[in-house]
C-alpha positions, 0 to 999 in steps of 0.5 A: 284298300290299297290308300287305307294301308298308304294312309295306316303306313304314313300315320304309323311312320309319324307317330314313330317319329313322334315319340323318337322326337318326344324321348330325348334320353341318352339311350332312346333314339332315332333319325329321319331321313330324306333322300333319292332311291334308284330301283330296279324291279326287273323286267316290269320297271328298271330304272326308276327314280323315287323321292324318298322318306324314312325314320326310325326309333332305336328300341335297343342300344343297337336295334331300331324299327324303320319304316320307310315310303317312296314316291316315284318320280318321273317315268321311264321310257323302254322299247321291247319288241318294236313296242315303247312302255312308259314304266313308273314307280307309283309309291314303295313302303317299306318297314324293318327291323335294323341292327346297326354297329357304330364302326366309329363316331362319325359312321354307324354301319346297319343291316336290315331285314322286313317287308315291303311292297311296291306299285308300278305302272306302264302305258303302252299305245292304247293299253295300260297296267298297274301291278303291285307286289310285296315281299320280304326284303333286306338290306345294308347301308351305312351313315356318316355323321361328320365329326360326330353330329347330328346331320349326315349322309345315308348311302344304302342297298336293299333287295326285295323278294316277291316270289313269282313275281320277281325281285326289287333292288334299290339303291338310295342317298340320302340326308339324315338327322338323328335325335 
């Protein structure tokens, strides 16, 4: 089930970068981006480095849908107890609904709000464990686009709401290129 819905995400993110390629009009638009996220998932995996990718289709002038996946990347030793973990993000998908504001011609400030979910795993001696979680997540970022262009930066913070199952907060850089 759980590749099914990795698999469904993916196929929905191409396609929506598809037809923001496709619709090169001066009021329908979008950006990919590719970039490093840092994210802290409290007590399960703090610390955890991801390669991470997104695009977006502008639906409004100032409105878009995102959708964006993370692949861990490496791992993380912690201590707790006497007892060493291997802690790894296994993959985040996230999807949002954004409004953005272009402060200027070079920066467009967005906020976000959607959902996400997230897998991690951590080892320890003989024992292992896998957890997922998802949940309603926000957040803020801006992009710079210098002198107005097409390619530019992507700096973002965005928290994640799993209830009982604690919080995510993620921070990411990233190269952009809008169309």
């Amino acid at each position: 089930m759980r590749k099914f819905q990795a698999a469904l995400f993916a196929a929905v993110a191409s396609a929506a970068l598809a037809t923001a390629a496709h619709a090169q009009s001066d009021d329908t638009h979008g950006y990919a981006s590719v970039g490093w996220q840092h994210s802290d998932f409290g007590g399960f995996g703090k610390g955890l480095e991801a390669l991470s990718l997104s695009g977006a289709l502008n639906v409004w002038k100032f409105v878009s849908i995102e959708a964006d996946v993370a692949v861990g990347a490496g791992s993380k030793t912690t201590t707790v107890g006497g007892v060493s973990a291997k802690t790894k993000l296994e993959n985040d998908m996230a999807a949002y609904a954004v409004a953005s504001y272009p402060a200027s011609k070079d920066i467009d400030l967005f906020a976000r709000v959607g959902f996400m979910q997230a897998k991690a795993e951590a080892h320890a001696a003989t024992l292992s464990n896998e957890e997922q979680v998802s949940g309603p997540a926000f957040g803020v970022g801006l992009h710079y686009f210098p002198n107005g262009g097409k390619n530019g930066v992507a700096l973002e913070l965005n928290h994640a709401d799993f209830g009982r199952n604690g919080h995510g907060n993620l921070g990411q850089i990233s190269y952009v290129r809008r169309f």
